[in-house]
N, C-alpha and C positions, 0 to 999 in steps of 0.2 A: 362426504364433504361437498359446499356448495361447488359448483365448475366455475371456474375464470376465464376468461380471453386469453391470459397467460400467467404465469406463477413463477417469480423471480427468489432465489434460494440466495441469501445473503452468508455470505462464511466469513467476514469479516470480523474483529472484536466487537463487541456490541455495541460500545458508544458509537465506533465508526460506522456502521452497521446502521442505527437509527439515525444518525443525517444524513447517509447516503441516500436511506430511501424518503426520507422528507425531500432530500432536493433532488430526485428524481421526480416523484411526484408534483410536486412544486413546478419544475421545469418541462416536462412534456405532459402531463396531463393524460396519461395512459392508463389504461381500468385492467390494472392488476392487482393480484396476491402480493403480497411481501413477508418473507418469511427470513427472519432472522435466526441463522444457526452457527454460532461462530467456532471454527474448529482450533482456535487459537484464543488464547488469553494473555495478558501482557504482564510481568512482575518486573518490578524495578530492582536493579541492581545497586546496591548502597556501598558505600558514601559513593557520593557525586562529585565529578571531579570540580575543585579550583579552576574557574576558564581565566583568573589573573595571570597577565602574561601573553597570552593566547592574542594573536594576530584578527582573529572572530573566527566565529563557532560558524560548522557547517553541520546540518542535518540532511538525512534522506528517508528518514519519517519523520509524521506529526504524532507517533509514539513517543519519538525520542525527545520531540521539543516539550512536549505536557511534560515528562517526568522532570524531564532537566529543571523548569518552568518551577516545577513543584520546590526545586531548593532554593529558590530566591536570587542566583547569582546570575549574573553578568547581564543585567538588565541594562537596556541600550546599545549593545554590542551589536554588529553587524551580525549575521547570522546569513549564508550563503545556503541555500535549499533546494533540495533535486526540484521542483515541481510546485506549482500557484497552491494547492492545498496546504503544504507542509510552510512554505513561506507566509501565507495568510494568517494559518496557524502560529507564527514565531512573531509575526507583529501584533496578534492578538494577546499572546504571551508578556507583551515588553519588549522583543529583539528588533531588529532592523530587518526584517525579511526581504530577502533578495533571492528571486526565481531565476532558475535555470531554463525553465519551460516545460519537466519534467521527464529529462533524460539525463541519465548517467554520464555518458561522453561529454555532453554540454554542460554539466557542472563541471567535470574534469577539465574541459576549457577555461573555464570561466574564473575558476578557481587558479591554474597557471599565469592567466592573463594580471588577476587583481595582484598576486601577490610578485613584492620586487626583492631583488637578492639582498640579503642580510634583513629582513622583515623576520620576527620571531614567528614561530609554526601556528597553523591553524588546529581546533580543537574540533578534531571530530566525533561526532555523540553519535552512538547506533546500537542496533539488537543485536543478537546472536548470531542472529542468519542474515546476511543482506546478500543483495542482486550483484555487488561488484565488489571488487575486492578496491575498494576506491583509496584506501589509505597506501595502499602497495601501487597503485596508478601515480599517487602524486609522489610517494617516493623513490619511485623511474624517471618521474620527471626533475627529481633535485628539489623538490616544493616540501618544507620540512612540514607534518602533521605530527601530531598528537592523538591517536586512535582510542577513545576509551565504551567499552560495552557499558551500557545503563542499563538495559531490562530484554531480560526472554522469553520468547514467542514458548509458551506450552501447550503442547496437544491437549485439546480434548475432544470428546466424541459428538456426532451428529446427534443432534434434540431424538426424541422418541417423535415430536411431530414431523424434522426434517425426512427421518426414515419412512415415516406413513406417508409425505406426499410424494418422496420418491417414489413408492412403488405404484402411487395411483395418477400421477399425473407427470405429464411431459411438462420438465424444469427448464429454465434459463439458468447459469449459476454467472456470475461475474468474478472475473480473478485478476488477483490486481498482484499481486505476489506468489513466485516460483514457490515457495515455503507452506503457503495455503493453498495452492494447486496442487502438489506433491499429496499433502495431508489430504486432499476430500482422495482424490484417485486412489488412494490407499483405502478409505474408509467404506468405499462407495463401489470397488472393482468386483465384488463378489454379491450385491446387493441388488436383486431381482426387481426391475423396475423399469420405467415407461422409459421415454429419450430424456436424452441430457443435451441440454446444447452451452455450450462454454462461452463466454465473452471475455476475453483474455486481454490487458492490458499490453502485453507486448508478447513476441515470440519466445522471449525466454521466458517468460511465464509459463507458456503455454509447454515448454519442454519438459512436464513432467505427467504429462496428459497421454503417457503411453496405454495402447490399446483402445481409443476412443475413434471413431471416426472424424476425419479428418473436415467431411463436410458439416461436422458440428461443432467446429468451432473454428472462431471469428475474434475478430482483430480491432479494437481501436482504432482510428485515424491517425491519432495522436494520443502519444501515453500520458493521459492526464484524466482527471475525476467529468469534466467535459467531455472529453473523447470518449470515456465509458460510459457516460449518458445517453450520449450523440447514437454509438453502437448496439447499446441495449434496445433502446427508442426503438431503432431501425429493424430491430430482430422481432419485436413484440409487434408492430405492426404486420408484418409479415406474417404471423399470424391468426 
């Protein structure tokens, strides 16, 4: 295989996967490999709920908003979103995308603040697996939701090319989710191969990254598709 400066292993779904590395490349202009191997696949879960009624929908992926998006309903509706991506996403959709900044707690605010007592419940759309148990957060708080699953994250395995560069060259991987962290370190613990260094979106991402050295892996600034830009950049330089 040619050598790179560096070689960045993408494990995202694939659509997400091919813009993240356009606007990476786009935005710092760094001479690497990009390797797309996504250990997850997205299936929509049907029927889509009715958001009639619904106070406005909140998302915490831009999975959740494409599928939703896909049934035609409740275009125009506010739309409350963990993060600048997934809310981009929901005003590109038709919604009224509104960013938290892309943290969990700070939707959780944001979300107690907008809504007033007797306001009917907000619709929240997510996967199978998410980062917070955020429907159980606002119903501690007395913040009535409506919690509906739309599509699940399915395993699948690392490419035949992802496993050949593991073993021949020192990777970056970026992780943006506890769920696709979990899965590569499961996939990737017994696979003989150069260094790995992790670019973790948040710590609890990174809490499933048992057995890895600790000085290999690194943190965002800020839990956002920028912040893992910003972090990557800074790792590939290095060098």
């Amino acid at each position: 295989m040619q050598n790179h400066r560096a070689t960045i292993l993408l494990i995202r779904p694939y659509e997400q996967s091919i813009v993240f590395a356009a606007e990476f490349l786009a935005g710092t202009g760094c001479d690497v490999a990009i390797i797309p191997s996504p250990v997850l696949t997205i299936e929509p879960v049907l029927p889509l709920p009715d958001p009639q009624g619904a106070f406005a929908l909140v998302f915490t992926s831009a999975n959740a908003v494409k599928i939703f998006a896909q049934g035609g309903q409740g275009r125009g509706m506010r739309a409350f979103c963990v993060g600048n991506t997934t809310a981009n996403a929901a005003t590109r959709a038709g919604f009224r995308g509104i960013s938290a900044g892309g943290d969990v707690s700070e939707l959780l605010e944001m979300l107690t603040a907008f809504h007033m007592e007797g306001d009917p419940p907000y619709l929240y759309l997510h996967g199978e697996k998410t980062a917070a148990d955020l429907a159980g957060l606002l119903k501690d708080r007395d913040v009535p939701v409506r919690a509906r699953m739309i599509y699940r994250q399915v395993e699948q395995p690392l490419s035949d090319k992802a496993r050949q560069v593991l073993e021949e060259r020192d990777v970056i991987v970026p992780l943006f989710s506890a769920n696709s962290a979990e899965i590569f370190a499961r996939q990737v613990r017994f696979l003989p191969g150069k260094r790995i260094q992790f670019v973790c979106m948040s710590r609890a991402v990174a809490a499933s990254l048992t057995g890895f050295h600790e000085s290999d892996i690194h943190f965002a600034a800020h839990p956002s598709r920028e912040g893992m830009i910003k972090a990557i950049a800074a790792l590939v330089l290095k060098q």
